[in-house]
C-alpha positions in Angstrom: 64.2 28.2 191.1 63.1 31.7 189.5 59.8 31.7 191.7 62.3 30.8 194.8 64.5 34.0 193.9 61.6 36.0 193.1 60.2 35.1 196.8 63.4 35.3 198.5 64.0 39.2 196.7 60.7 40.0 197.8 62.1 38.9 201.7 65.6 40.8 200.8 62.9 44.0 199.7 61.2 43.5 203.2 64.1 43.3 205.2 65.8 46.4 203.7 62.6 48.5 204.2 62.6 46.9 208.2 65.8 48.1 208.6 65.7 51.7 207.2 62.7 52.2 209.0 64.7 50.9 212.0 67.4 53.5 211.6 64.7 56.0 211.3 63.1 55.0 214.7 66.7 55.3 216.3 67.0 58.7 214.8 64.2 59.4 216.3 65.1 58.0 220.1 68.4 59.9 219.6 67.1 63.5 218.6 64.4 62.5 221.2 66.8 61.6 223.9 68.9 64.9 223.2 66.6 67.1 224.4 67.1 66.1 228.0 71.5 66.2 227.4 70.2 70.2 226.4 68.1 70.8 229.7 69.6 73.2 231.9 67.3 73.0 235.2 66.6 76.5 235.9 65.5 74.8 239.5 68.9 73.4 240.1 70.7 76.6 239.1 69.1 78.8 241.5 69.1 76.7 244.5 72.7 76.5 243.6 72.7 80.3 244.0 70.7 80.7 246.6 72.9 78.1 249.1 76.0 80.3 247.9 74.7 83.9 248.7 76.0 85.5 251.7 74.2 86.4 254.6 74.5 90.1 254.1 73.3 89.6 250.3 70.3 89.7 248.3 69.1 89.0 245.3 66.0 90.8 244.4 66.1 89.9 240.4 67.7 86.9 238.1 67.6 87.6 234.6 68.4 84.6 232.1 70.3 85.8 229.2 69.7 84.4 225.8 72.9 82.7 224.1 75.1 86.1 223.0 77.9 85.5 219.9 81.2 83.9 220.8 79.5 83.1 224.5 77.9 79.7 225.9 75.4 78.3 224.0 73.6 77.4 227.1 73.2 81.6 227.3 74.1 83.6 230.6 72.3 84.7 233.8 71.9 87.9 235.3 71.6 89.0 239.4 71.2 92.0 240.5 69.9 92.8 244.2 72.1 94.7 247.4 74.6 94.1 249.5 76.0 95.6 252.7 79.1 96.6 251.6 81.6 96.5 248.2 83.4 92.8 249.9 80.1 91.2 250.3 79.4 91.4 246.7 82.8 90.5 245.9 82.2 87.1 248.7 79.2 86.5 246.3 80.9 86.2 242.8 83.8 84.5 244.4 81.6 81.8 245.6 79.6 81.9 242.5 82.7 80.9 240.7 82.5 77.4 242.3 79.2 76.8 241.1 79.0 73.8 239.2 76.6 75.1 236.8 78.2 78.3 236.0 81.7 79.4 233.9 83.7 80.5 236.7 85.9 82.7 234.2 83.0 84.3 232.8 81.7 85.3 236.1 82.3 89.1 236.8 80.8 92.4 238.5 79.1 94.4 235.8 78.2 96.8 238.4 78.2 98.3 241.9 77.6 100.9 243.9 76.5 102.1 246.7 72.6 103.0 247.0 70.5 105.0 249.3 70.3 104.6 252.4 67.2 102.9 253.5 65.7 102.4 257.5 67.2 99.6 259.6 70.6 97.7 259.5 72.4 94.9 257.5 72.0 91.2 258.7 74.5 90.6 261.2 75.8 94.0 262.2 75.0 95.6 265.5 71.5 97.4 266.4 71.8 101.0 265.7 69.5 104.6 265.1 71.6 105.0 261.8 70.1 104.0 258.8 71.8 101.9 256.6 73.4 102.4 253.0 73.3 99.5 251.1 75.6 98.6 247.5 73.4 97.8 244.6 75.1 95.2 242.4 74.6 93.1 238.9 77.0 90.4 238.3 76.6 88.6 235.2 78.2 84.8 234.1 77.8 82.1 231.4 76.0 79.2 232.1 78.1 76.2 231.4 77.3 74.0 228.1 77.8 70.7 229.5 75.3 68.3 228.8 72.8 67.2 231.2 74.2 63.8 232.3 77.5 65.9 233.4 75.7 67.4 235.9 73.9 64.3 237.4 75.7 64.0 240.9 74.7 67.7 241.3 71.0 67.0 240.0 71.0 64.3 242.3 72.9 66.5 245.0 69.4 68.7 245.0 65.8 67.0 246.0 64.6 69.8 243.0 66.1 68.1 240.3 65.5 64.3 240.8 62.9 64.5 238.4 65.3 65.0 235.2 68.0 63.4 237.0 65.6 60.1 237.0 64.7 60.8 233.1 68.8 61.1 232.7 69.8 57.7 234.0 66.6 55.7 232.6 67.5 56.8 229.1 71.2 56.2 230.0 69.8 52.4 230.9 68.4 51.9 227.9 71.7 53.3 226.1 69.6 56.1 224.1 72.4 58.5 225.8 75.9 57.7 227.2 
């Protein structure tokens, strides 16, 4: 009987150390699959942007912000570019409120105002001699914190981001992430 409990301890022993380092491994898989719930797809984000841009916009920079105290987490992006007027750079942040991958209350005009005035005419206005003058502008908004998988019908939405969108659901099939 004692060499019976001495084998089954050593099996008890076995089991314990199988299990921790089970526990381990799915500590691992978890940290692992939390990586992707952190991605933001800088991809996604701009092709977001760029189908929301009016016609008589531009962007000519986008700045990604790191994360800034009491802001999101996910840190803040940055366009600056010209406009045609004052309401077509207003058009643009309205619309960029919509954006699911932006904090519409954060969004706001840092700056505008208007430029100099540079040859030709603004997209979709008449022909004319005149030379135009354009609005400079920066507007400036949060991206939002929401894990990855909250974003997939948008991911999916845009041919860009099938890749992590893919990654997303596998690990999602496999239960690493809800």
């Amino acid at each position: 009987l004692d060499s019976q409990l001495a084998e089954l301890q050593q099996k008890l022993s076995q089991v314990g150390t199988v299990r921790q380092q089970t526990a381990s491994i799915n500590g691992e898989i978890l940290s692992l699959a939390g990586v992707f719930e952190r991605i933001r797809p800088r991809s996604a984000i701009v092709r977001d942007m760029q189908g929301r841009i009016p016609a008589r916009t531009q962007i000519s920079r986008i700045v990604q912000q790191a994360p800034a105290e009491g802001g999101s987490p996910a840190g803040a992006i940055e366009l600056g570019g010209n406009a045609c007027s004052f309401d077509d750079v207003n058009d643009f942040m309205l619309t960029l409120k919509k954006s699911p991958f932006l904090e519409s209350e954060t969004i706001q005009i840092v700056n505008a105002a208007l430029g100099s005035s540079v040859p030709g005419r603004c997209p979709g206005a008449a022909e004319t001699e005149e030379e135009a003058q354009l609005v400079t502008y920066t507007i400036r908004g949060d991206i939002k914190s929401l894990p990855a998988t909250a974003l997939l019908d948008e991911l999916n939405r845009q041919q860009e981001a099938t890749g992590l969108a893919a990654r997303i659901r596998a690990l999602q099939t496999t239960g690493a992430i809800n």
